[in-house]
N, C-alpha and C positions, 0 to 999 in steps of 0.2 A: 776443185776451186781454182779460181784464175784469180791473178790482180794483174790489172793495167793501169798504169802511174798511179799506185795507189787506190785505187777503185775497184773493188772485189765483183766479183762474176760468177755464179754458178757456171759449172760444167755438166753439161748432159751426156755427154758422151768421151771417154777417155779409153785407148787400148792403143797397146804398143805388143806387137808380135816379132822375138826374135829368138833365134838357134845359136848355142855357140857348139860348133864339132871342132874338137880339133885346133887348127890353126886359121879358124874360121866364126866370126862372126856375121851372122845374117841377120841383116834387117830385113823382116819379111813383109813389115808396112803398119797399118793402126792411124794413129791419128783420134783429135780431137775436137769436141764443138762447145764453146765456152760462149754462149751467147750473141753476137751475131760474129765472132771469130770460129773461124774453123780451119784446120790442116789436115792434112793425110803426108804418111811416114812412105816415101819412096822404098822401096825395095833397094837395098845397100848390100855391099859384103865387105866386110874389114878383115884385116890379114891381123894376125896375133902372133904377135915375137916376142917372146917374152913378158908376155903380161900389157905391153902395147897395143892399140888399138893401128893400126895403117890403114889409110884411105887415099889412092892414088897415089902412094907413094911421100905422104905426108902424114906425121903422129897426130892422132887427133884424140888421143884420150886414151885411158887402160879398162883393163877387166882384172877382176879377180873371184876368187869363190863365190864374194858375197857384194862383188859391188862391180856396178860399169860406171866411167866416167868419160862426157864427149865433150871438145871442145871444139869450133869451128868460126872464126870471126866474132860474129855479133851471137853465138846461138850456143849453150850449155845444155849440158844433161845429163844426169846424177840418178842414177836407180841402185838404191840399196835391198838388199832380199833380207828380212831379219823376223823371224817365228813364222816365216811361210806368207809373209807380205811381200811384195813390190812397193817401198817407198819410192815413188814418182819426185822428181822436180827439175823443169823444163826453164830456162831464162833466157828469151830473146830483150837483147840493151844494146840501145844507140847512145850517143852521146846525153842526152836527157830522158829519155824513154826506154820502157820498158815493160814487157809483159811476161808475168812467170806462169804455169800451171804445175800445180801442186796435186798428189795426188796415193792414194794408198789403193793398192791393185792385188787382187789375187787371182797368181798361175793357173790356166788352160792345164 
């Protein structure tokens, strides 16, 4: 499910694929179609220091056992693992705008 300034959306399609090895987070891509929005997830790799997420040389968010968290300008994202779920939730916000995709996902 998506909201846009408050106005709900079905999602027809949601998948986020990533690796973490190591001192390595791969984004391996995914993406979503929430009605006539839609994205696809670049292919990334974040460096992991200590529980840090880096992305060129800039923290953009952490990992831990059970949870990733990104932070980048206008664009969040929050995936928790909890009884073998992916809780999803995406938030792009501008100064009055905004669109979140919400989303419960299970692991490949």
């Amino acid at each position: 499910m998506a909201t846009l300034n408050g106005k709900e959306i079905p999602c027809e399609m949601l998948e986020i694929r990533f690796i973490h090895e190591g001192d390595k987070l791969i984004l391996r891509g995914g993406g979503y179609r929430c009605g006539d929005i839609q994205a696809e997830y670049p292919y990334s790799v974040f460096n992991v220091v200590d529980g840090e997420l880096i992305y060129h040389g800039d923290k953009v968010g952490y990992i831990s056992e059970h949870k990733l968290s990104l932070q980048y300008e206008e664009f969040s994202l929050n995936a928790t693992m909890v009884d073998g779920l992916l809780y999803y939730n995406e938030l792009w916000q501008s100064n009055e705008d905004y669109f979140q995709v919400l989303g419960m996902l299970s692991p490949n």
